[in-house]
C-alpha positions in Angstrom: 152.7 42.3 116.8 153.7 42.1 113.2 156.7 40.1 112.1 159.4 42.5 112.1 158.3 43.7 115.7 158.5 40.2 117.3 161.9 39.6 115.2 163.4 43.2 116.7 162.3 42.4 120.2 163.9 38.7 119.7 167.6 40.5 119.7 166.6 42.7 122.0 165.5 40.6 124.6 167.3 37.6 124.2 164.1 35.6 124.0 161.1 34.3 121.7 157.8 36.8 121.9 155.7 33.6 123.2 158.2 32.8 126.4 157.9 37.1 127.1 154.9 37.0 127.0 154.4 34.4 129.7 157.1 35.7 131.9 154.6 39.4 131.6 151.5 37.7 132.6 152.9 35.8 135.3 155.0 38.8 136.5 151.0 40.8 136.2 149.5 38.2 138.1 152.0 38.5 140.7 151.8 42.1 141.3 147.9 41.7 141.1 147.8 39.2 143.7 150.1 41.1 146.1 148.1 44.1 145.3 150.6 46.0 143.9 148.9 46.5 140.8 146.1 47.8 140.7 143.2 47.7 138.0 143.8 51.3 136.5 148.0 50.3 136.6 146.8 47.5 134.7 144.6 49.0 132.1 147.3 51.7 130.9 149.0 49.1 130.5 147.0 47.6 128.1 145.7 51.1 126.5 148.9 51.7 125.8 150.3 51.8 122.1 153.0 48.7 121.1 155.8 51.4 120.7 155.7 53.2 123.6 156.7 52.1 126.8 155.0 51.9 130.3 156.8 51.4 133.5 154.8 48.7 135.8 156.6 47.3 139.1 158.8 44.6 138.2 157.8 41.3 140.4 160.2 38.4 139.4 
């Protein structure tokens, strides 16, 4: 993620790239332990561009 990505996501979100970040994983490894992500949820994720979006299940 280049500079002006992680400044633009900043005001977006409200909060530093590093502290999103964390909040992802942990919200991944969440849904992987409850099994409701699966491994092929999971790797479209990853496959998927920086500027496009992909809808995962939200576990907080």
């Amino acid at each position: 993620m280049d500079h002006r990505l992680r400044k633009e996501f900043k005001l977006v979100s409200g909060m530093p790239v590093k502290k999103a970040a964390d909040e992802v994983c942990r919200r991944l490894i969440k849904g992987i332990a409850t099994g409701a992500i699966n491994y092929e949820t999971y790797r479209a994720w990853m496959e998927t561009p920086d500027d496009t979006s992909v809808a995962i299940p939200d576990y907080k």
